[in-house]
C-alpha positions as CSV (number, residue, x, y, z in Angstrom):
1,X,0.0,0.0,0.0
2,X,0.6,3.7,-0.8
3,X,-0.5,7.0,0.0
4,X,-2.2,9.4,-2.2
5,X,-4.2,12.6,-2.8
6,X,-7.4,11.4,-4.0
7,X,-11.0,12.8,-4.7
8,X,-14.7,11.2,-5.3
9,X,-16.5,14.6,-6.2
10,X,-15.7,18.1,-7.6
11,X,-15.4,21.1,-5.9
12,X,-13.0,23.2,-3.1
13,X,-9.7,22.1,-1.8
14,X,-12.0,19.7,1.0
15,X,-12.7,17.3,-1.4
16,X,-9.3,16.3,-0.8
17,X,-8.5,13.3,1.0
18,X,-4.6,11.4,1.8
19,X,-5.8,7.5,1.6
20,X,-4.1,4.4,1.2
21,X,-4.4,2.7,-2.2
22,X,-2.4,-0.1,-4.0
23,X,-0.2,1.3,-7.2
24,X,-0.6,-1.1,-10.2
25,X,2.3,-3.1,-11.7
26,X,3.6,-1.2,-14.3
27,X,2.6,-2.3,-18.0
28,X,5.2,-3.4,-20.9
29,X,5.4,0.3,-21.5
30,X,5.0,1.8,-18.1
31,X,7.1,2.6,-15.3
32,X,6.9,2.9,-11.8
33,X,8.4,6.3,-10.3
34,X,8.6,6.8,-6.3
35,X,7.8,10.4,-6.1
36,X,10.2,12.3,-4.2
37,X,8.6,15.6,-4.9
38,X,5.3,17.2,-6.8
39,X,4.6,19.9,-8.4
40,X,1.9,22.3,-7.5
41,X,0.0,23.5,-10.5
42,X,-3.3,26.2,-11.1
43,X,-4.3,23.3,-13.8
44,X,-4.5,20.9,-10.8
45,X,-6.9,23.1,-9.6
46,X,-9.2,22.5,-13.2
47,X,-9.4,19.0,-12.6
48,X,-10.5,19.6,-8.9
49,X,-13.3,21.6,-9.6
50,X,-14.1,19.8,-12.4
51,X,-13.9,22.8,-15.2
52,X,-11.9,19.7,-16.9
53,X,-13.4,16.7,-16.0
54,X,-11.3,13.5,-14.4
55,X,-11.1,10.3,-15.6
56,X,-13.2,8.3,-13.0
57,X,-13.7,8.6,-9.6
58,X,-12.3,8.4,-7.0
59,X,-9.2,10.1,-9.0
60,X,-6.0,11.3,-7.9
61,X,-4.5,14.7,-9.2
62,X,-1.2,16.3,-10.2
63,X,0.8,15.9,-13.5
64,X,4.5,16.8,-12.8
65,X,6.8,15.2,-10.0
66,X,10.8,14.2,-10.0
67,X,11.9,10.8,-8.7
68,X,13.4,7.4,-8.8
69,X,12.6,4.4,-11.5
70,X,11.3,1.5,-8.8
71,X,10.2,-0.5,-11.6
72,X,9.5,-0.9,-15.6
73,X,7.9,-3.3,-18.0
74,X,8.7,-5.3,-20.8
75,X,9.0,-3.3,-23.5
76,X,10.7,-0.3,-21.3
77,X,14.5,-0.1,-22.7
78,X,14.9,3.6,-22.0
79,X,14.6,3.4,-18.4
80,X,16.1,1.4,-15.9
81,X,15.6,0.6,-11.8
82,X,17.0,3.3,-10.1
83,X,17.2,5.8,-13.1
84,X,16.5,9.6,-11.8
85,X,13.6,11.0,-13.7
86,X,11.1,14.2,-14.2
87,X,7.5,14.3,-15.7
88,X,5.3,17.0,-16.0
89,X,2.6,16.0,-18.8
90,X,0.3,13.4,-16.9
91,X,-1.8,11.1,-16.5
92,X,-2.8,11.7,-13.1
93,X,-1.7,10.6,-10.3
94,X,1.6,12.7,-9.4
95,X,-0.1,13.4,-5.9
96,X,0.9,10.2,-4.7
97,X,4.0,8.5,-2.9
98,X,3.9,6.3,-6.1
99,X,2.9,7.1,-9.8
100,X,3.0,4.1,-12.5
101,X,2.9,6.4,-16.0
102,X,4.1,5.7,-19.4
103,X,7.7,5.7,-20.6
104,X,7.4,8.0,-22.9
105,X,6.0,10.9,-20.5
106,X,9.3,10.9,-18.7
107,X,12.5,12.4,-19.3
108,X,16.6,11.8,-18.0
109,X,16.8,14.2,-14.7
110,X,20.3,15.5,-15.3
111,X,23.1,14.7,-11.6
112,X,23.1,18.9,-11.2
113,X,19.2,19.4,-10.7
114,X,17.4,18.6,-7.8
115,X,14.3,16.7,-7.5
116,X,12.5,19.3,-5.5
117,X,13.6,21.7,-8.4
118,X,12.2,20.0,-10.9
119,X,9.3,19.7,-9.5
120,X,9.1,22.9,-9.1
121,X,10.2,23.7,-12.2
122,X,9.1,21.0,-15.1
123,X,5.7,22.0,-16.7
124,X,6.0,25.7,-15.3
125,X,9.2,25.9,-17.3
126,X,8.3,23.7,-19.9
127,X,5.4,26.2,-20.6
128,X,7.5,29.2,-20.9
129,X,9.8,27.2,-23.2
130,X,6.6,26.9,-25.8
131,X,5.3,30.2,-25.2
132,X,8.3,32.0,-25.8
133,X,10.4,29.9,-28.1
134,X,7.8,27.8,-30.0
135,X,4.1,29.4,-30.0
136,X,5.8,33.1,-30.9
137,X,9.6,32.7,-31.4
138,X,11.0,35.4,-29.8
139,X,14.2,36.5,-31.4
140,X,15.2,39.7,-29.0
141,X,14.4,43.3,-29.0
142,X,10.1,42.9,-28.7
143,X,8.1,44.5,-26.0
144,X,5.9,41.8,-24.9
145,X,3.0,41.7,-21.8
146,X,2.9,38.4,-19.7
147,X,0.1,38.5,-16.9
148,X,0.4,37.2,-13.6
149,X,4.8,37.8,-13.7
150,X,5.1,37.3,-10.2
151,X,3.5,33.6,-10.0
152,X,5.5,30.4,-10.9
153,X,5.4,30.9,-15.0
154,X,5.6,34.3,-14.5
155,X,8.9,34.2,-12.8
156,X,10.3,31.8,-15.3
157,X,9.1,33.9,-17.9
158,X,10.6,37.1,-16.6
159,X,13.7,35.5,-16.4
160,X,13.7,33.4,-19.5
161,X,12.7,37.1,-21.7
162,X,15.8,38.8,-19.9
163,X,18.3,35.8,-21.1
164,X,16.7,36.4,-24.6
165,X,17.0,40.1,-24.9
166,X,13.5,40.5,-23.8
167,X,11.3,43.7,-22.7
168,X,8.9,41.7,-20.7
169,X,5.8,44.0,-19.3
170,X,4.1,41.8,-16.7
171,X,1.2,42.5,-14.8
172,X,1.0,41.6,-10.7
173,X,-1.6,42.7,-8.0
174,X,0.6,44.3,-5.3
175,X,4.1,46.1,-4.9
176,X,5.6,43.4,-3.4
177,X,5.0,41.4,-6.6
178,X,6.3,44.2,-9.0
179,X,9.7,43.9,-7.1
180,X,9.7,40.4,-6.9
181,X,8.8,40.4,-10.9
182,X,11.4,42.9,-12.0
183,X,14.3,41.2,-9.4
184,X,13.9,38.0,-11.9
185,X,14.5,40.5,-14.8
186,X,10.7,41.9,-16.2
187,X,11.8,44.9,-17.8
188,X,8.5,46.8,-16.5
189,X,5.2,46.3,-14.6
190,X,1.7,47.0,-14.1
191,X,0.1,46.8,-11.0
192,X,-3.5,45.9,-12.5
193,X,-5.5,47.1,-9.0
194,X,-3.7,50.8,-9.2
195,X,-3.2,51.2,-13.2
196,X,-5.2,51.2,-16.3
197,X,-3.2,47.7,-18.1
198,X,-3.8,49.1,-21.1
199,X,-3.0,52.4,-21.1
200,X,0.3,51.6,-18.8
201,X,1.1,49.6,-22.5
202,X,0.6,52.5,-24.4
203,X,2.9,54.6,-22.4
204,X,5.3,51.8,-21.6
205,X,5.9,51.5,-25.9
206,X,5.1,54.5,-27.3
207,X,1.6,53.6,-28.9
208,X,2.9,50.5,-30.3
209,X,1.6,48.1,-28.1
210,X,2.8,44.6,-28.2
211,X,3.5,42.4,-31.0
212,X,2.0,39.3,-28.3
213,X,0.5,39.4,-24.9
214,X,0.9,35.6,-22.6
215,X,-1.9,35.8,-20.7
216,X,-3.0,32.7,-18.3
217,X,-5.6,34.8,-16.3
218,X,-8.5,34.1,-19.2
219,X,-12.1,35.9,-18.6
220,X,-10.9,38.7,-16.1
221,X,-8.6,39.8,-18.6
222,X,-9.7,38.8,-22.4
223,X,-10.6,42.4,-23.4
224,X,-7.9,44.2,-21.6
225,X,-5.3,41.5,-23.4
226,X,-6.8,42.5,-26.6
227,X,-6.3,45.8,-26.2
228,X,-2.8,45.6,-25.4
229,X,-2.0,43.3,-28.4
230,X,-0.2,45.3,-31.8
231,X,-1.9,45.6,-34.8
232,X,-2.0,41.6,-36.6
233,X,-0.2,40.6,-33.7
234,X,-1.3,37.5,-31.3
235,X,-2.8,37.2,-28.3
236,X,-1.9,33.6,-26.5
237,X,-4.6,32.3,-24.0
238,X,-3.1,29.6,-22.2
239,X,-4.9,29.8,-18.7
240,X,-8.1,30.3,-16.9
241,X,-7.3,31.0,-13.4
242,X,-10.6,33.8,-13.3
243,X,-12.5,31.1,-15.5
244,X,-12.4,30.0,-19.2
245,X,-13.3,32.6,-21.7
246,X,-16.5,32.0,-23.5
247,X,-18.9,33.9,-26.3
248,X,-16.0,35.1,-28.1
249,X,-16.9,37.5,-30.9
250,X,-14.2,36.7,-33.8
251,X,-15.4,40.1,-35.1
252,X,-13.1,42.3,-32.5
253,X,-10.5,40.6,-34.0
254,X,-10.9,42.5,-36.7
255,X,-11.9,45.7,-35.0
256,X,-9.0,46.1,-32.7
257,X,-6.3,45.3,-35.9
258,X,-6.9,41.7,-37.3
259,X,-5.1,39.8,-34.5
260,X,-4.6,36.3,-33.8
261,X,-5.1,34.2,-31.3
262,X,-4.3,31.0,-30.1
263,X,-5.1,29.0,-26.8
264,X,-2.0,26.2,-27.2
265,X,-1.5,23.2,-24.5
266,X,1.9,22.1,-23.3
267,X,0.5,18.3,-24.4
268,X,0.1,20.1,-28.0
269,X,4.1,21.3,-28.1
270,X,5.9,18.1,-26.1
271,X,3.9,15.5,-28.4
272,X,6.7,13.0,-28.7
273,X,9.4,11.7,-26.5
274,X,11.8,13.3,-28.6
275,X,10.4,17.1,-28.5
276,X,9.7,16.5,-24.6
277,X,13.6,15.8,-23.7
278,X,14.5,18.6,-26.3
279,X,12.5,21.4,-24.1
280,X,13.7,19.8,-20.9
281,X,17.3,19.9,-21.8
282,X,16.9,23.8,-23.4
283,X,15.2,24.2,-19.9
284,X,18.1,22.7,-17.7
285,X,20.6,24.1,-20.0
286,X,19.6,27.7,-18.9
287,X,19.3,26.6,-15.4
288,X,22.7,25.2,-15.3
289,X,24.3,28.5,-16.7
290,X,22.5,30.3,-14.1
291,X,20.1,32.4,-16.0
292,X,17.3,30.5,-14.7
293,X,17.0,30.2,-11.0
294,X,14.0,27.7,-9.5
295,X,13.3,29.7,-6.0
296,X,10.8,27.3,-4.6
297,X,9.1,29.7,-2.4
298,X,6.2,27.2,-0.5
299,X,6.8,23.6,0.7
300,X,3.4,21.6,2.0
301,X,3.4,18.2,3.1
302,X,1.3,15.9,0.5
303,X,-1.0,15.3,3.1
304,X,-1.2,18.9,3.4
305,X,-2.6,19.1,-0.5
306,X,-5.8,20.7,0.4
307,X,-4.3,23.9,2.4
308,X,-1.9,24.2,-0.8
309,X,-4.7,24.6,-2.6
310,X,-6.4,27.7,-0.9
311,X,-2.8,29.2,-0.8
312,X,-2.8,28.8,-4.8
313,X,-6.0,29.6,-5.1
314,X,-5.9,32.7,-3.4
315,X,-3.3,34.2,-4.7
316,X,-1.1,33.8,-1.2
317,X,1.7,32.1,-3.2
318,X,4.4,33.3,-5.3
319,X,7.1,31.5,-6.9
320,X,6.7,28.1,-7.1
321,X,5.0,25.4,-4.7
322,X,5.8,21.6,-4.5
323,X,4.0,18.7,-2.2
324,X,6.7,16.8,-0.7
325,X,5.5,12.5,0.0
């Protein structure tokens, strides 16, 4: 037997419950990790309250976590007993002290990063990788606005822009935020409960605007994102932490300078074993020269799952959070 995270109903963090349950033997192309740390995520949050719906029930939750191989199947040749290894695009079940997933949803966890750091770090960082290098390809020199700098992809993103040549704009809900945003190397912020977002864009670039706004908040901020976005230039929706954004009107595309958008998935970008440890080692590559640093800013006990939870959800964290087994 095992512990785990579990639920049998959607809703708030008290649905949660740490229960024993039995971890299956790992198919001929599965593997058996022993978590050693998890990653905290808003989408965890999704599957909680059932905006995206689980499996069966009852279900565990979480998609990312860093460990140790304690078994594989058959057909596993990639992957061996005692291998050190990262996931961060599912299935379920990374709230657990052991998660049985499919080979090819793992990568190699390099000697010089932690487990707790990749944790912390694996899909938050593997977003930023697609959002910045793949979805638009920055090349240095843009002005871009990325909500919500001061949370875990914010951070990343902040510091990943910088390293790139960058002007990141990123929006945050206190002064303590805006520091901890610009420390990690946003070029500017907007504190969106003191300033007008959009007219802090116009100043910030001269009437330009920005050639593509990141923005992870969704129906709180659809219009104001729009706004911000340059003529034929895209906004990316990749988040709904104020809820999904619905009854869109392609029309104001067209009004407010035939942009694009795009509402992209990590799962859409790290679609084969191959382009998954390619982003992971661009990721770890930038960590191990130092222009990414992983501050893990909350630790919470697995069992504790459910008061991480209110922390994410409101907006008490910064940084990133990981559930240790």
């Amino acid at each position: 037997m095992a512990k785990r995270i579990q639920f049998s109903a959607y809703g708030g963090p008290e649905v949660l419950e740490y229960a024993d349950y039995q971890p299956t033997t790992p198919g001929p192309r599965e593997v058996r990790v022993r978590n050693r740390a998890i990653g905290l995520n808003f989408i965890d949050t999704y599957y909680r309250s059932g905006l995206y719906p689980a499996p069966d029930f009852p279900t565990s939750l979480g998609t990312e976590g860093a460990g140790e191989v304690e078994a594989v199947g058959d057909e596993v040749t990639q992957f061996k007993v005692g291998d050190r290894v990262a996931y961060a695009t599912g299935p379920l079940g990374a709230y657990s002290e052991l998660h049985v997933l499919p080979a090819d949803k793992l990568i190699h966890l390099p000697d010089s990063i932690g487990f707790e750091q990749a944790a912390a770090v694996m899909l938050k960082g593997l977003t930023v990788q697609y959002l910045l290098r793949q979805t638009y390809e920055l090349k240095g020199g843009e002005t871009i606005l990325f909500h919500a700098a001061a949370g875990g992809v914010g951070l990343i993103a902040c510091q990943w822009a910088r390293a790139l040549g960058v002007k990141l704009i990123g929006t945050v809900g206190s002064p303590e935020k805006a520091e901890l945003a610009r420390a990690n190397g946003a070029w500017a912020t907007i504190d969106y409960n003191r300033e007008n977002v959009a007219q802090r864009v116009l100043e910030l670039t001269d009437g330009a605007k920005c050639p593509v706004v990141y923005d992870s908040v969704g129906k709180d901020t659809w219009e104001t994102s729009l706004d911000c976005v340059a003529p034929r230039g895209l906004l990316v929706s990749f988040g709904n932490a104020s809820g999904p954004v619905t009854g869109v009107n392609l029309g104001i595309l067209a009004q407010k300078g035939s942009l694009f958008v795009t509402r992209p998935t990590l799962f859409g970008y790290a679609s084969t074993p191959e382009r998954l440890q390619a982003m992971a080692n661009e990721l770890f590559g930038l960590i191990a020269e130092g222009r990414i640093q992983v501050e893990i800013k909350q630790r919470f006990a697995l069992a504790d799952a459910a008061k991480a939870h209110s922390a994410l959800a409101s907006r008490q964290t910064t940084g990133s959070t990981v559930l240790i087994p």
